[in-house]
C-alpha positions as protocol buffer text, in pm:
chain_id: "A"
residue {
  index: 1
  type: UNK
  ca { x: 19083 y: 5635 z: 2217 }
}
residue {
  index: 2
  type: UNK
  ca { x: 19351 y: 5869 z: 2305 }
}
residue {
  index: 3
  type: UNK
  ca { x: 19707 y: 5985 z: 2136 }
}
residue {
  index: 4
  type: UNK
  ca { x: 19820 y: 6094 z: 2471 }
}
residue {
  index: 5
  type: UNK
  ca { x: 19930 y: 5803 z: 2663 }
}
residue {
  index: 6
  type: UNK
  ca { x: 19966 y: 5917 z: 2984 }
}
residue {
  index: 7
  type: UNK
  ca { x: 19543 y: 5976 z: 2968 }
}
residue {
  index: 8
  type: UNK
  ca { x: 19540 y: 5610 z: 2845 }
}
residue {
  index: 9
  type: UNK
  ca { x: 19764 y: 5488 z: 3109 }
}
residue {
  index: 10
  type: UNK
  ca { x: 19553 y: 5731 z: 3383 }
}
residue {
  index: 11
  type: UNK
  ca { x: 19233 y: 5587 z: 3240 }
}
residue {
  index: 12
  type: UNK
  ca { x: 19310 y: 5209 z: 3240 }
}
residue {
  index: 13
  type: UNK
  ca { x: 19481 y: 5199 z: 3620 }
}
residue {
  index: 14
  type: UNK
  ca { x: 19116 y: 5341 z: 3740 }
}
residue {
  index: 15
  type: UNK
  ca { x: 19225 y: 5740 z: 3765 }
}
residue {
  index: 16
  type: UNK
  ca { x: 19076 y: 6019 z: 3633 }
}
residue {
  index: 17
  type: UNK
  ca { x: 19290 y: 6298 z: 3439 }
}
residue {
  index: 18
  type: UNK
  ca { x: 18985 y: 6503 z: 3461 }
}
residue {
  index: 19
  type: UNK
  ca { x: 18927 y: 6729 z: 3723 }
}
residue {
  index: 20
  type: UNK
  ca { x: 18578 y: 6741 z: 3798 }
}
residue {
  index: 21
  type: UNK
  ca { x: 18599 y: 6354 z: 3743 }
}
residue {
  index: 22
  type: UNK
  ca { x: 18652 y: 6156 z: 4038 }
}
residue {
  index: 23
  type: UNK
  ca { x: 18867 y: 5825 z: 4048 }
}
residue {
  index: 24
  type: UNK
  ca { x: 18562 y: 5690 z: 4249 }
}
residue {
  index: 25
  type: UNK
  ca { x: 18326 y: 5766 z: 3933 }
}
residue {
  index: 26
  type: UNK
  ca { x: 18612 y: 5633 z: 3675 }
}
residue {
  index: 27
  type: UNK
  ca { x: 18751 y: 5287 z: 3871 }
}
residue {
  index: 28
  type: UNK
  ca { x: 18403 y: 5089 z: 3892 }
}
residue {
  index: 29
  type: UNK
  ca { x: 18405 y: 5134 z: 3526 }
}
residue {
  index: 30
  type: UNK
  ca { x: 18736 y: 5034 z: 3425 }
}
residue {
  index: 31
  type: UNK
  ca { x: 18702 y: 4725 z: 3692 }
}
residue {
  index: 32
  type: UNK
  ca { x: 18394 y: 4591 z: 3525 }
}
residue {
  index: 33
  type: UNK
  ca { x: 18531 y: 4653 z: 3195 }
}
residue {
  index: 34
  type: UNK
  ca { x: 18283 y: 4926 z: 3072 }
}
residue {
  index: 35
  type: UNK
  ca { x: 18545 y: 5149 z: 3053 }
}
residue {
  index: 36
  type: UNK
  ca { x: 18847 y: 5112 z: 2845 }
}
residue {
  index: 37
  type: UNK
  ca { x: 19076 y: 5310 z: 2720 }
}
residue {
  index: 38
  type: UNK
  ca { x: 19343 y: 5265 z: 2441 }
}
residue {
  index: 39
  type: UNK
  ca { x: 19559 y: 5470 z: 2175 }
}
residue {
  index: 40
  type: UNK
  ca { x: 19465 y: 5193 z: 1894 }
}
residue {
  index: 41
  type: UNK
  ca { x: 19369 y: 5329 z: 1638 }
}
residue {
  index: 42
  type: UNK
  ca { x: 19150 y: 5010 z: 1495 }
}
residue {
  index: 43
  type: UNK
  ca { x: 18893 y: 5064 z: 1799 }
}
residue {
  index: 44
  type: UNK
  ca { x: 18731 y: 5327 z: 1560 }
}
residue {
  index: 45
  type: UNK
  ca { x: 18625 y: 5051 z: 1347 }
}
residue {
  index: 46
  type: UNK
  ca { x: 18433 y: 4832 z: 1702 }
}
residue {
  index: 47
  type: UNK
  ca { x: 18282 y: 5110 z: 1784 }
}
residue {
  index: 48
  type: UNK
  ca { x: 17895 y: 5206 z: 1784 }
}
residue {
  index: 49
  type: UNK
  ca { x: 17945 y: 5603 z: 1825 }
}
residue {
  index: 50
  type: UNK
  ca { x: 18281 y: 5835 z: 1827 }
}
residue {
  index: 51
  type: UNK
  ca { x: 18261 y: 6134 z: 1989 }
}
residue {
  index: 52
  type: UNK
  ca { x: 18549 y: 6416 z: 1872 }
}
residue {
  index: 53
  type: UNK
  ca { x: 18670 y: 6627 z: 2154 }
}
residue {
  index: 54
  type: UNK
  ca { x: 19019 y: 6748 z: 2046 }
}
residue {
  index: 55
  type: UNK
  ca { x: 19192 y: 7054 z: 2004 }
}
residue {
  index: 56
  type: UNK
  ca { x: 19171 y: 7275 z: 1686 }
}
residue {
  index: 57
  type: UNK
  ca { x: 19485 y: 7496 z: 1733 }
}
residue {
  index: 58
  type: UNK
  ca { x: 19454 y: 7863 z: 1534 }
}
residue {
  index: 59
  type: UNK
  ca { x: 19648 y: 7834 z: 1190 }
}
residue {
  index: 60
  type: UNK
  ca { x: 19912 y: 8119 z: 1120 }
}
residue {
  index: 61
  type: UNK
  ca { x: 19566 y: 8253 z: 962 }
}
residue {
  index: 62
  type: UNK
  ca { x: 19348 y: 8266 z: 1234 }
}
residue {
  index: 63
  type: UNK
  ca { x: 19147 y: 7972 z: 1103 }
}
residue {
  index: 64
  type: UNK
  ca { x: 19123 y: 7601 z: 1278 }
}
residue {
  index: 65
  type: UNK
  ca { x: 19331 y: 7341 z: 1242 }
}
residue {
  index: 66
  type: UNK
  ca { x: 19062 y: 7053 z: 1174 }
}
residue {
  index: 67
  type: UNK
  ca { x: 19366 y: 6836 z: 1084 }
}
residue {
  index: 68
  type: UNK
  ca { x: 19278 y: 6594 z: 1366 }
}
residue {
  index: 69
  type: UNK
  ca { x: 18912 y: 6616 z: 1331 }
}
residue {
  index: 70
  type: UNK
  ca { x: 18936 y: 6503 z: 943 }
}
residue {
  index: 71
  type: UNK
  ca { x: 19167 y: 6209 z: 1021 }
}
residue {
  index: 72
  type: UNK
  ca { x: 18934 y: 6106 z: 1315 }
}
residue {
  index: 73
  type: UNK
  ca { x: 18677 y: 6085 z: 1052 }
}
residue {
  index: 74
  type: UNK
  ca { x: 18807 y: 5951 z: 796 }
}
residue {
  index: 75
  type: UNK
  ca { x: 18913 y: 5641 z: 967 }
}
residue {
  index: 76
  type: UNK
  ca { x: 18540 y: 5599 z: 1143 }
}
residue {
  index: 77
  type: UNK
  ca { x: 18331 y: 5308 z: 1012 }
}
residue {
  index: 78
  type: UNK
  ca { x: 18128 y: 5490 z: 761 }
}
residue {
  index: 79
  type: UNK
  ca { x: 17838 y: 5268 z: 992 }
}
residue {
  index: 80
  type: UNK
  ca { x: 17943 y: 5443 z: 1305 }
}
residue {
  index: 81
  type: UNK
  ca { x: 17772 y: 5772 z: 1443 }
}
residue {
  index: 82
  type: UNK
  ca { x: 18017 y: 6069 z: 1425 }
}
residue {
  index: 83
  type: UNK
  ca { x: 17982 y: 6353 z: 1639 }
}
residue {
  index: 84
  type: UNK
  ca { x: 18211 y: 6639 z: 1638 }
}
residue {
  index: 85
  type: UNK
  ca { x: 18215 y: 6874 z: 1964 }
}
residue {
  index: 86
  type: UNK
  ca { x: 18568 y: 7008 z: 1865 }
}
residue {
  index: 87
  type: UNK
  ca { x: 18571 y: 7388 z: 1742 }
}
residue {
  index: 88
  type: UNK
  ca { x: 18581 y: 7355 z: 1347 }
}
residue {
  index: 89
  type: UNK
  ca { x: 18476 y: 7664 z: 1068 }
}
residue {
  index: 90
  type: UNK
  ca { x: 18116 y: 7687 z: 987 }
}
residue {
  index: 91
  type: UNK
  ca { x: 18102 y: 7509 z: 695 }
}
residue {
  index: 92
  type: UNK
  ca { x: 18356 y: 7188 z: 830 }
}
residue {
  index: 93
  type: UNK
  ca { x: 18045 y: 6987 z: 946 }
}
residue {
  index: 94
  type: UNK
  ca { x: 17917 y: 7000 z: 531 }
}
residue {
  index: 95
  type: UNK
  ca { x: 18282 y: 6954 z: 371 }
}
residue {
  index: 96
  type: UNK
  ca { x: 18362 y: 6642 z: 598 }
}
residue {
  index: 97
  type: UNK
  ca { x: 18002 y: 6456 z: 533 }
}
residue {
  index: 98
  type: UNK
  ca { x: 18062 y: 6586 z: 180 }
}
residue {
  index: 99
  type: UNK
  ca { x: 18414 y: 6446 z: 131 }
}
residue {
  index: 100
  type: UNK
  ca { x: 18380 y: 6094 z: 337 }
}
residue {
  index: 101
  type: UNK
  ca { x: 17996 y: 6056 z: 297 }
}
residue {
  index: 102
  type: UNK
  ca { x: 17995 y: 5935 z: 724 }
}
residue {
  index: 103
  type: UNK
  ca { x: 17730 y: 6017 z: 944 }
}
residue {
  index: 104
  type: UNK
  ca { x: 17848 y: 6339 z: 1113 }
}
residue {
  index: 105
  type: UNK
  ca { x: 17676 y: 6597 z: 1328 }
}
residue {
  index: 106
  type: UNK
  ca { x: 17844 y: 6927 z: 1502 }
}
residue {
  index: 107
  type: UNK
  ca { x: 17730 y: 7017 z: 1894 }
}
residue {
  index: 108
  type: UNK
  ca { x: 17836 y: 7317 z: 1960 }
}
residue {
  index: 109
  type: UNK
  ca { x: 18088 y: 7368 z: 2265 }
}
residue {
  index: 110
  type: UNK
  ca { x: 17965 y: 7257 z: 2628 }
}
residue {
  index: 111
  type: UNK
  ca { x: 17836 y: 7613 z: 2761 }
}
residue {
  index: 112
  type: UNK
  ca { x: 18068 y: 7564 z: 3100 }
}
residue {
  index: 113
  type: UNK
  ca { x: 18286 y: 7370 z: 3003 }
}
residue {
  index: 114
  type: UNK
  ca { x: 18574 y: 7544 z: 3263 }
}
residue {
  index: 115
  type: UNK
  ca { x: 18472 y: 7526 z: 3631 }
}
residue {
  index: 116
  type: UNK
  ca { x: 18500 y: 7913 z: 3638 }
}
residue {
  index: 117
  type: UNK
  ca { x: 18196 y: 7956 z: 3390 }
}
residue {
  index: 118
  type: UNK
  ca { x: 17879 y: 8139 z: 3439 }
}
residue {
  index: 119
  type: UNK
  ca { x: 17667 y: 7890 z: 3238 }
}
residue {
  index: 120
  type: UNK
  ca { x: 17816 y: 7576 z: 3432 }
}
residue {
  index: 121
  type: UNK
  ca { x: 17545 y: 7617 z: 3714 }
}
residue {
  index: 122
  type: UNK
  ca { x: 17229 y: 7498 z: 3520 }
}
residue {
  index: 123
  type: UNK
  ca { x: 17044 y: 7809 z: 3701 }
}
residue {
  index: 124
  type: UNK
  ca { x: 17237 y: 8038 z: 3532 }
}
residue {
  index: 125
  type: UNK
  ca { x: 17119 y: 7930 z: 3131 }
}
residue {
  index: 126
  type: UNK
  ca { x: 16817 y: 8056 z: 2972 }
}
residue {
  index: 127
  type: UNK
  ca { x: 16808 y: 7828 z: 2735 }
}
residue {
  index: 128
  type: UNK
  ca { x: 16859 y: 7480 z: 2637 }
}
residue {
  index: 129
  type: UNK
  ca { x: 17106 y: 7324 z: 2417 }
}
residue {
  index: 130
  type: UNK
  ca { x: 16980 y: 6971 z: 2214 }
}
């Protein structure tokens, strides 16, 4: 589920908007129907898991702007596994399960997440994020 519909439009005609994704890894997917991709909203209710990966623009204040994060959440099935991989404050992870009593766990940012990365070559980590 994606706001952005030109990802939605990339994912469902096979291509990847990704670049480290290949079409070839993306179109089998889509073609079998494993892969689908919508900005609908009401899929967050038919789904098993939701995975948050969205931006969390600096505030005038230098905090995060969870504002996406929070609605995400609050319109999962409170059956549905949340996990949050979007930068959010410390004490976010607490506040949401707090304040919409959803399953909800924080993992930390990909280390190499950019192609450029020291840690994205596995070789390069000394230690193991689970």
């Amino acid at each position: 589920m994606d706001v952005d519909r030109r990802k939605v439009e990339s994912l469902t005609a096979g291509q990847s908007y990704i670049p480290d994704v290949p079409d070839d890894d993306v179109a089998p997917h889509v073609k079998t129907g494993r892969l689908t991709a919508t900005s609908d909203y009401d899929v967050l209710g038919e789904v098993d898991a939701i995975f948050i990966c969205v931006p969390t623009p600096s505030l005038p204040g230098g905090q995060c702007d969870t504002g996406i994060v929070e609605d995400l959440v609050a319109r999962a099935n409170p059956r549905v596994a949340i996990v949050c991989n979007s930068t959010v404050a410390i004490t976010t992870t607490e506040r949401l399960i707090h304040t919409y009593q959803k399953p909800l766990v924080f993992v930390p940012e990909y280390a190499g997440e950019s192609t450029d990365h020291p840690y994205r070559d596995p070789s390069n980590r000394r230690f193991f994020i689970f």
